[in-house]
C-alpha positions, 0 to 999 in steps of 0.5 A: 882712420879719418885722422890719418886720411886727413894727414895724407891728404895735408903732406901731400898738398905741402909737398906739391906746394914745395915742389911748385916753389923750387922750380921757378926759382931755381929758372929765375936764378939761371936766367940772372945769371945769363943775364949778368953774362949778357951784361958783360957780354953784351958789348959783344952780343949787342946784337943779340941784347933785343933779342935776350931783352924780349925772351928776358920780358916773356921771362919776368911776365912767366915768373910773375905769372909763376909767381902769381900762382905761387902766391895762389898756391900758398894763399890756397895751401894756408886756407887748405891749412886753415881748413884742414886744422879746422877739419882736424879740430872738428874731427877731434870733436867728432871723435870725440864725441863719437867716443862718447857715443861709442862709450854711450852706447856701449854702456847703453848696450850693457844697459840693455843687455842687462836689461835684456838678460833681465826680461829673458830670465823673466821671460824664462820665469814666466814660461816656467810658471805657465808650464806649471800652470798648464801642467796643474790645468792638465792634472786638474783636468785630469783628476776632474775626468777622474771625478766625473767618471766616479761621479757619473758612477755614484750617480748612476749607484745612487739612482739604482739604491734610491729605486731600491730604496723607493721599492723598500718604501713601498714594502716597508709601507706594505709592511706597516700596513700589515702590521697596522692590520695585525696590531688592529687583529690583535686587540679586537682579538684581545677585546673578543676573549675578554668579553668571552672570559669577562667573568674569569678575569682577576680571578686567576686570570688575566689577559695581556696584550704584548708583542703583538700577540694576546696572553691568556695566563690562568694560575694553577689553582684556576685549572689544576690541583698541586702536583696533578695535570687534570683540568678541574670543572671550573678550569673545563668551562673557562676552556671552553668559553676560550676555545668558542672565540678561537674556533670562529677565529681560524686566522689565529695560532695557539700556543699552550705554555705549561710553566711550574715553579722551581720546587723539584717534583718529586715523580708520582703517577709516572711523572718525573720532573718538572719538565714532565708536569709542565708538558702534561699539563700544557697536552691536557688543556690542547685536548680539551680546547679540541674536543669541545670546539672545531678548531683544526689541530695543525692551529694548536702546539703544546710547550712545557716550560718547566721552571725556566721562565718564571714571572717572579724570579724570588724564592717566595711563596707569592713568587712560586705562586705566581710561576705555576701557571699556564700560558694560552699565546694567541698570535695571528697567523702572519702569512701576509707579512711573511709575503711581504718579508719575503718579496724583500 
């Protein structure tokens, strides 16, 4: 666009200079030639000659001083020429340069562009990732609630069982002491009857401590013949002596166990089986232990076992020896361990 301004303004200013140049000369030629017409004529217009002189010396000064201006003009036409090519030179360079810029800045705009496009996918990238983050924060924010809520519940279910278990602790030590009480029970018990049966001992008889409870066993031959249920004087002495520790320990129950060995019994004196034998026997010793002592009946149970709990299992003379027997099952009454049970 500068370009095209720059020829204008150059044919403009050569147009001017043409237009200036032809007009004077043009004047000169016609006044030459009134001139030489004046020369042939001036014999005759003599008396016009001073006058056509001076206009003809007004003439040469304007055409010189036309022609000055002509010379001016040209002189500033060339310099305008010479500063217009210059200009134009110039202006190429500058445009050049200019599309060099321009291409420059273009390619640094594509540059850029790229470069922008780069950040904005970045950017993009960037976002996502930090959507993601805040999502995976607010999951775990969530599920951290979710925790504590269920925490806060465990805690609140561990104190309630850590006070259950507390309270047990404090049964379970109620209980132990009970039982460390009735362990204690037991043995001076167990020592009771052996100091009062200490003649008896291995002789038929033996005393055992086991469960928690104390085991009187008396064979058959220490209180009944084979096959009869009457207890023999040597069996009612030893009876009695047991029956005087019992009657001044009334915290005690009793259990009477008659066992028989597993020979059939063949029914004599209204007695069937064993079973029959084993309950009779067990009846007589609970009569005995009540008519020679105090001790209130409700303490005292009679079993018959039959054959169905023998020591010795084998088919032996010593074995079925050992089974006919009977059993006086001493157990402390366990009323303040049954509280206890009972507040669990």
């Amino acid at each position: 666009m500068n370009t095209t301004r720059l020829l204008i303004i150059l044919a403009t200013i050569t147009t001017l200079y043409f237009s200036v140049s032809c007009v004077p000369v043009r004047q000169y030629q016609d006044m030459k030639s009134r001139s030489e017409k004046c020369e042939q004529e001036r014999d005759y217009l003599k008396s016009q000659n001073k006058e056509l002189t001076e206009k003809s010396a007004e003439t040469d000064l304007g055409v010189t001083k036309i022609q000055k201006q002509i010379d001016a003009l040209k002189l500033d036409t060339l310099t305008l020429g010479t500063s217009l090519r210059k200009m134009i030179v110039q202006y190429d360079k500058i445009n050049q340069l200019n599309d060099e810029l321009m291409k420059k800045l273009k390619l640094k705009n594509i540059e850029s562009a790229e470069e922008a496009q780069k950040l904005l996918v970045q950017l993009q990238q960037l976002q996502e990732t930090l959507q993601k983050k805040e999502d995976d924060l607010k999951k775990m924010e969530k599920d951290l609630n979710m925790k504590k809520t269920n925490l806060d519940e465990l805690t609140t279910q561990l104190d309630e069982k850590d006070q259950a278990i507390q309270k047990k602790n404090v049964r379970l030590l109620e209980l132990e002491s009970v039982l460390s009480k009735k362990d204690s029970m037991v043995k001076a018990l167990k020592d009771k009857v052996s100091n009062a049966l200490q003649g008896y001992e291995g002789n038929g008889l033996s005393i055992v401590q086991k469960n928690g409870k104390v085991y009187v066993s008396l064979e058959e031959k220490v209180l009944f013949q084979s096959g009869k249920w009457d207890v023999g004087t040597k069996g009612q002495k030893t009876l009695k002596d047991l029956a005087a520790v019992l009657e001044k320990n009334s915290d005690i129950n009793v259990v009477i166990e008659g066992h028989t060995d597993d020979v059939p019994f063949k029914g004599t004196n209204g007695i069937e089986d064993n079973w029959d034998l084993s309950t009779k026997r067990a009846t007589a010793i609970v009569k005995i232990i009540l008519s020679n002592s105090k001790i209130d009946a409700k303490r005292l149970m009679a079993a018959g076992r039959s054959q169905y709990m023998p020591i010795d299992a084998a088919k032996t003379p010593e074995a079925r020896t050992k089974n006919r027997r009977t059993e006086i099952i001493l157990t402390p009454k366990l009323d303040e361990l049954f509280k206890v049970l009972e507040s669990n």
